[in-house]
RODO-2510 file (C-alpha; in nm, 4 decimals, decimal comma):
residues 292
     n   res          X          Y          Z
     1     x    -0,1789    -0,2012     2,0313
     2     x    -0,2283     0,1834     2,0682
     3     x    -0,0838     0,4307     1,8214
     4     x    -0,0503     0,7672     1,7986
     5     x    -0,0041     0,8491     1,3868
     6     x     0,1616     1,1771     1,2677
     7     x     0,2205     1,2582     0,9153
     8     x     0,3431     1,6071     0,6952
     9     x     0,3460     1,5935     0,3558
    10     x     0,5301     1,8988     0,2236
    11     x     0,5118     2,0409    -0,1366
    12     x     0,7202     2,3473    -0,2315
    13     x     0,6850     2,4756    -0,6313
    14     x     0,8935     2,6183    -0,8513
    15     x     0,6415     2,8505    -0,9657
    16     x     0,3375     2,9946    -0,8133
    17     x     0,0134     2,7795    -0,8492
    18     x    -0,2663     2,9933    -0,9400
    19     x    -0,5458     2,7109    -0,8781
    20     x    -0,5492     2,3304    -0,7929
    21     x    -0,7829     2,0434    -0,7008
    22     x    -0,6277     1,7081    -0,5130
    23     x    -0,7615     1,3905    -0,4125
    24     x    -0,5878     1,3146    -0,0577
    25     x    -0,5683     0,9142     0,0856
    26     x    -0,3493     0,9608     0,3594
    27     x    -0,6229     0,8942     0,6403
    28     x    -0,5934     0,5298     0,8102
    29     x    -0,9766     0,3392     0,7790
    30     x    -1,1484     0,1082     1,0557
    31     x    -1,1219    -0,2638     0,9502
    32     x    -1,3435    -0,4492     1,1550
    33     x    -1,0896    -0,7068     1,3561
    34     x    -0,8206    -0,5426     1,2380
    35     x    -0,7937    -0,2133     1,3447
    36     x    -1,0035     0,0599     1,4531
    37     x    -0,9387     0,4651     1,4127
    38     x    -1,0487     0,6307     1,7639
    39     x    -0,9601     0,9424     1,6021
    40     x    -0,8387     1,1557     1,3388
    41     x    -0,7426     1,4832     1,1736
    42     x    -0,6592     1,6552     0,8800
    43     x    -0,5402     2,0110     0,8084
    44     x    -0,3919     2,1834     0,5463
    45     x    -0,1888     2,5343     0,5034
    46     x    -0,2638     2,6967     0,3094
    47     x    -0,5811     2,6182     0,4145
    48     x    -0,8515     2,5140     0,1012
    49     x    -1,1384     2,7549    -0,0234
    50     x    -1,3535     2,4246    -0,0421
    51     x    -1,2776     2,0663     0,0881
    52     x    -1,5443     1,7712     0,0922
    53     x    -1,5099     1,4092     0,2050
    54     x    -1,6493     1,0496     0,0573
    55     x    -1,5106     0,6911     0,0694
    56     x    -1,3848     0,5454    -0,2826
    57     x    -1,4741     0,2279    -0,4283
    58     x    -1,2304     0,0315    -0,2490
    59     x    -1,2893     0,1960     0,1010
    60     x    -1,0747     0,4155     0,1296
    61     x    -1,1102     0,7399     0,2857
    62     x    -1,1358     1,0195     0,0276
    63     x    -1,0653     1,4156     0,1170
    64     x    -1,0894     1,6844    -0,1569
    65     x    -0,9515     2,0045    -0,1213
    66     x    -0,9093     2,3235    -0,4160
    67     x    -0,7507     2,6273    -0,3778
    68     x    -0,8448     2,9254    -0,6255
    69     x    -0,5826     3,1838    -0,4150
    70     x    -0,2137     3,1695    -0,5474
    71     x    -0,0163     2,9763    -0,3605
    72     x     0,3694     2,8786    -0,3056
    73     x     0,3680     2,5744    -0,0916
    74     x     0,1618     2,3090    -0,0001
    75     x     0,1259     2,1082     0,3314
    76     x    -0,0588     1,8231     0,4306
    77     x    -0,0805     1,7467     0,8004
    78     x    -0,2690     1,4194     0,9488
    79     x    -0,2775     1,3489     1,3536
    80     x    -0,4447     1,0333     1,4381
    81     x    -0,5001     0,7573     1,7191
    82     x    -0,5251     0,4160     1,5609
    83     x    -0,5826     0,0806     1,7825
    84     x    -0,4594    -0,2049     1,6062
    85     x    -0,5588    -0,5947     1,7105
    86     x    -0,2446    -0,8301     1,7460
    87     x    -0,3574    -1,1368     1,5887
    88     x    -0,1300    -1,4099     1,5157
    89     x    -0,0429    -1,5321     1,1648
    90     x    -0,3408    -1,7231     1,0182
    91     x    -0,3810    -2,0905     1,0300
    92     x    -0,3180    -2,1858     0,6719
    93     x    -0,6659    -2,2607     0,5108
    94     x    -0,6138    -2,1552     0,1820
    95     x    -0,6434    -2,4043    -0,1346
    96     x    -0,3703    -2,5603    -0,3838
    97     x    -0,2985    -2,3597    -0,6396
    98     x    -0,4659    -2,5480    -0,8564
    99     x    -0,7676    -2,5389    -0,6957
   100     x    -0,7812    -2,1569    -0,6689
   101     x    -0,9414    -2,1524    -1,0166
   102     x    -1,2266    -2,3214    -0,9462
   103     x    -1,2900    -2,1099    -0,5951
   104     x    -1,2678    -1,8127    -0,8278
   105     x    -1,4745    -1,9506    -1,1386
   106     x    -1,7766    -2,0327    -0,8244
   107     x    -1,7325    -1,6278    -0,6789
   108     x    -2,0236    -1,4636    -0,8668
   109     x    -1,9573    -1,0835    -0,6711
   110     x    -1,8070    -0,7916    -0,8030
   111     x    -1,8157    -0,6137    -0,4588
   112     x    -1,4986    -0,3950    -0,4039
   113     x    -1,3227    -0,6973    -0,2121
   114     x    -1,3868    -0,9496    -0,4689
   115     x    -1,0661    -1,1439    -0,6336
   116     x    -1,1804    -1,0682    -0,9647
   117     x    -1,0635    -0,7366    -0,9435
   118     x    -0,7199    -0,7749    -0,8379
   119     x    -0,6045    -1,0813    -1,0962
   120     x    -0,5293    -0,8877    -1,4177
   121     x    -0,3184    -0,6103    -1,5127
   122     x    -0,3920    -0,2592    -1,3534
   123     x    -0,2892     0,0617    -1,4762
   124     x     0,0720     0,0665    -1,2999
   125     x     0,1214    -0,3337    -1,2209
   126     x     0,1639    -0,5192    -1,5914
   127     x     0,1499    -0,8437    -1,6168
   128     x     0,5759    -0,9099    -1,7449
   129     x     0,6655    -1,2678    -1,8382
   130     x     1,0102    -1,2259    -1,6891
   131     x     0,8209    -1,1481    -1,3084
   132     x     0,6180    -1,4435    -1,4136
   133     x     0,8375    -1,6818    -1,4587
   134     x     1,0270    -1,5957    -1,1748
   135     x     0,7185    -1,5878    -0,9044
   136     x     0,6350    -1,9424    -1,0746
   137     x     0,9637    -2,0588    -1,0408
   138     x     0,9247    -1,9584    -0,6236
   139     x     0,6058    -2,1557    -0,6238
   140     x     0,6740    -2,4305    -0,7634
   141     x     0,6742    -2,6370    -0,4844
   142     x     0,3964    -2,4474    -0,2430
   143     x     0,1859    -2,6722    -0,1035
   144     x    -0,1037    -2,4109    -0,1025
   145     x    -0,1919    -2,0566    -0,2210
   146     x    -0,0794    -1,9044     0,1393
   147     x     0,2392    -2,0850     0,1631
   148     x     0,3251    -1,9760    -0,1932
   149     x     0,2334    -1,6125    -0,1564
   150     x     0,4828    -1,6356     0,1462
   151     x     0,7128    -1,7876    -0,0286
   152     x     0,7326    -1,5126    -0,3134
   153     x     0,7617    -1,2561    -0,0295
   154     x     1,0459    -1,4117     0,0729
   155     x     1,2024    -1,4550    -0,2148
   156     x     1,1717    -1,0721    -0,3259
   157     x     1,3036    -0,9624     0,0247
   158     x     1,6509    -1,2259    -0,0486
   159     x     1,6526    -1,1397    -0,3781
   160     x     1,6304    -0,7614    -0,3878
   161     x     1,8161    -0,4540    -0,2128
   162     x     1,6241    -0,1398    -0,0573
   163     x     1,7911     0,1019    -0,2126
   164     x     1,5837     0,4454    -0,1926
   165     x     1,7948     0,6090    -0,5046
   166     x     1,7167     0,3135    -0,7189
   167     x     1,3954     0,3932    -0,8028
   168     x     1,1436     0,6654    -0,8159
   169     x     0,7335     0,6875    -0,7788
   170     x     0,7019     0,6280    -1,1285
   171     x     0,9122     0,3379    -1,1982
   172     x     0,7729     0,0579    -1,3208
   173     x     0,7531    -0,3072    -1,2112
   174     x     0,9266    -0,4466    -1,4863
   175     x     1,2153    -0,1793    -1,4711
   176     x     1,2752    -0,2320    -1,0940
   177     x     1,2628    -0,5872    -1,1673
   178     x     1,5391    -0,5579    -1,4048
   179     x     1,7455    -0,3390    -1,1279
   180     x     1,6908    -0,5863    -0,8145
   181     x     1,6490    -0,2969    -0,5956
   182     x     1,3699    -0,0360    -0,4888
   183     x     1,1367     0,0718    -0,2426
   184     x     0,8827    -0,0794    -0,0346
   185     x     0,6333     0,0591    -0,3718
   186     x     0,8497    -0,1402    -0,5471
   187     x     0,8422    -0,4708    -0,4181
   188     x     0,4938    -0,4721    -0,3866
   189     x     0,4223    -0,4124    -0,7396
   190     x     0,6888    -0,6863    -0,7921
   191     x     0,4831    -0,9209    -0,5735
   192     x     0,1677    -0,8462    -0,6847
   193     x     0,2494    -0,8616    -1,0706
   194     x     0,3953    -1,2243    -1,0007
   195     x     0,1052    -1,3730    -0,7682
   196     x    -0,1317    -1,2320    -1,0828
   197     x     0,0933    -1,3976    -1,3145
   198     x     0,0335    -1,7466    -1,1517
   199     x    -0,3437    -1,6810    -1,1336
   200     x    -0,2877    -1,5907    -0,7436
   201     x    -0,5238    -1,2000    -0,6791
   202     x    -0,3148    -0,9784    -0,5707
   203     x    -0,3509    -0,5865    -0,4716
   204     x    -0,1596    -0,2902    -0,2906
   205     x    -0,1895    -0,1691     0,0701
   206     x    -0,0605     0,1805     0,1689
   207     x    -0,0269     0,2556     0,5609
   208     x     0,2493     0,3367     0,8299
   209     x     0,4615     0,1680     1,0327
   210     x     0,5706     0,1472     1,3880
   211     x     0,8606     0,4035     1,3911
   212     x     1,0122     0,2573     1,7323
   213     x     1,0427    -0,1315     1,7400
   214     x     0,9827    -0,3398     2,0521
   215     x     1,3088    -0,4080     2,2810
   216     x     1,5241    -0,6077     2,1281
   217     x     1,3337    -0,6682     1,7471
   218     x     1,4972    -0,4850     1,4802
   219     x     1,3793    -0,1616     1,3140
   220     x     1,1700    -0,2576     0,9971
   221     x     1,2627    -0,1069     0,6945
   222     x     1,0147     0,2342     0,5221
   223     x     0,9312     0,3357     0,8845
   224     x     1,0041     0,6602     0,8053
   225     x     0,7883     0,7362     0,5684
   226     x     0,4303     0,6000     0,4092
   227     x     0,4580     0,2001     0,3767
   228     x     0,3251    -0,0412     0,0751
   229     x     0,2532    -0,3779     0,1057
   230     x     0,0547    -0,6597    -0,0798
   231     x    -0,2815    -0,8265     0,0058
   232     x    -0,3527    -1,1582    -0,1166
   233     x    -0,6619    -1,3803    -0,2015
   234     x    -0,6018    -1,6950    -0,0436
   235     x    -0,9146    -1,8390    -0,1426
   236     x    -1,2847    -1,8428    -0,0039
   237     x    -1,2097    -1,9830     0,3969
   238     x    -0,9072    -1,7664     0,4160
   239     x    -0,9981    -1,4630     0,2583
   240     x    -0,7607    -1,1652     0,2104
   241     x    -0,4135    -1,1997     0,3901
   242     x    -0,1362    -0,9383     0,3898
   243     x     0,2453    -0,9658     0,3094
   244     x     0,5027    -0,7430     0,3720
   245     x     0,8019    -0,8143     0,0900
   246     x     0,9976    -0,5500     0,2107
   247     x     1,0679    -0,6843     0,5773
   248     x     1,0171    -1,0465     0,4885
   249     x     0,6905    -1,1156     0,6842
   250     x     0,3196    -1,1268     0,7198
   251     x     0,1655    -0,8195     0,8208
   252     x     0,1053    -0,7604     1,1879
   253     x     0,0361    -0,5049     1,4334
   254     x     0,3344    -0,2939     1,3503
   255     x     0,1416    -0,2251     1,0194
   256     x    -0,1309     0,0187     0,9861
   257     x    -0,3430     0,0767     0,6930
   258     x    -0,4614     0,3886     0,5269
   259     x    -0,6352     0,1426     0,2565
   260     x    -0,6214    -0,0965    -0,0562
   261     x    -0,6448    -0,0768    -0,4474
   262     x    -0,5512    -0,2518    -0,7739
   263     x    -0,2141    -0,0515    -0,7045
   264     x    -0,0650     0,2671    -0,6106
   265     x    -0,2432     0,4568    -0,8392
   266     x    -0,5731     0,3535    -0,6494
   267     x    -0,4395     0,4857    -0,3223
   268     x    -0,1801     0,7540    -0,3886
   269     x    -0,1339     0,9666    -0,1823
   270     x    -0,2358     1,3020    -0,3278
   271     x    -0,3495     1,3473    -0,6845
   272     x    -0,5200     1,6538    -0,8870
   273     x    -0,4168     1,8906    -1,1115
   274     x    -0,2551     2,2472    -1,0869
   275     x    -0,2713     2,5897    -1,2726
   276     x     0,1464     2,6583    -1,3125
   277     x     0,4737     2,5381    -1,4270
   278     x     0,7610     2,4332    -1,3693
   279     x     0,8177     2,1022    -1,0851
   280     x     0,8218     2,0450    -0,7179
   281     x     1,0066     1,9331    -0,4081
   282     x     0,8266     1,6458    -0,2077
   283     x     0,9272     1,5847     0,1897
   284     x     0,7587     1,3521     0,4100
   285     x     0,8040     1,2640     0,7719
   286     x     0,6514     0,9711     0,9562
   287     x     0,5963     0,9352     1,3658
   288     x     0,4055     0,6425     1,4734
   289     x     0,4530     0,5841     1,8659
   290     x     0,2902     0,3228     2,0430
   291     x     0,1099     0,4576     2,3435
   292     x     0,1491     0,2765     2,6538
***
């Protein structure tokens, strides 16, 4: 599959910003058998007095812009042409759950993909009894780690309502827990928090998805905008597999990935700081169009 990728990020402040520095993760990466960028872009108006690129720890590509001009508004434009393999849903090789441990215990790496990193609490995904005992109660009967992780997904997607006013970029996983309704950001926290709880790693993936579904599939929910969706360890012969919570599914070549962290904090967006006051008003518009 073939995409052309457009995205504007939009930022218009109540006050006039006298200086700033961001962090911007909005570019998709090349995974090898995954996906592969042939190309890609980034501009930005106005446009920075410096701007430097690196990759993070996790992989993901890194741009860094500051302004030292004042400034009213901020936009963020990325073009890109992303080719995405369409691989069918893994043969399940993963372990029992019980097993898991001991694959863990005998993975002596700390390398950026390695499951030790994504099994305890991170900065915006707690570890909350109440999302544990509810993932374990969804598990219960998994005959492996892959079947279980699917399982949860499943669950969240019956059990919860996308409901874009419920729930804001800060809310927490315990709080849209309580609510049974959120975002796509949501629901991966959600999922993540209870596959940690059960001893299963678990991080975040940010990316896009297809904005115009094939003939007669349905249109997935969050194609409008930036996507989230969880990766999972299912042990040492099946490696790192992707779920989609919000649409109920694994992820396939409808989803394309800008990159991974612990959580959204690791891969936000845009991040820095800003000489002014006051707030700001955030739009965002998504086009991903298959090209034939």
């Amino acid at each position: 599959m073939l995409y052309d990728v457009k995205l504007d990020l939009h930022y218009d402040y109540d006050a006039t910003v006298h200086g700033g520095r961001h962090l911007i993760r909005v570019a998709p990466i090349s995974v090898p058998g995954v996906q592969r960028v042939v190309a890609s872009s980034l501009s930005f108006e106005p446009r920075p007095h410096r701007e430097s690129h690196f990759t993070d720890f996790f992989g993901n590509s890194v741009t860094t812009i500051a302004y030292d001009a004042p400034h009213d508004t901020l936009d963020v434009r990325l073009s890109a042409r992303v080719q995405v393999e369409d691989i069918h849903p893994p043969a399940d090789l993963s372990p029992t759950l019980p097993s898991l441990a001991a694959e863990i215990a005998r993975f002596w790496s700390v390398a950026p993909d390695s499951p030790h990193h994504f099994l305890a609490s991170s900065p915006r995904v707690q570890l909350v009894p109440a999302i544990t005992e509810y993932a374990s109660e969804v598990v219960d009967t998994a005959s492996s780690v892959q079947s279980a992780a699917l399982a949860l997904c499943m669950a969240i997607h019956r059990d919860f309502a996308y409901d874009p006013k419920a729930t804001d970029v800060a809310t927490k996983p315990a709080e849209a827990f309580a609510l049974r309704k959120g975002v796509c950001q949501d629901f991966a926290h959600i999922m993540i928090a209870g596959l940690r709880g059960v001893g299963i790693p678990a991080g975040y993936v940010s990316g896009f998805l297809r904005t115009i579904p094939p003939a007669g599939k349905a249109r997935l929910e969050g194609a409008d905008a930036m996507h989230a969706w969880a990766r999972v360890w299912c042990g040492q012969h099946a490696g790192w597999i992707e779920f989609d919570p919000t649409n109920a599914m694994i992820a396939g070549p409808d989803h394309i990935s800008i990159g991974h962290g612990r959580d959204y904090g690791d891969i936000s967006p845009i991040v820095g700081v800003l000489r002014t006051h006051g707030g700001h008003e955030t739009t965002q518009s998504v086009d991903v169009i298959r090209v034939e």
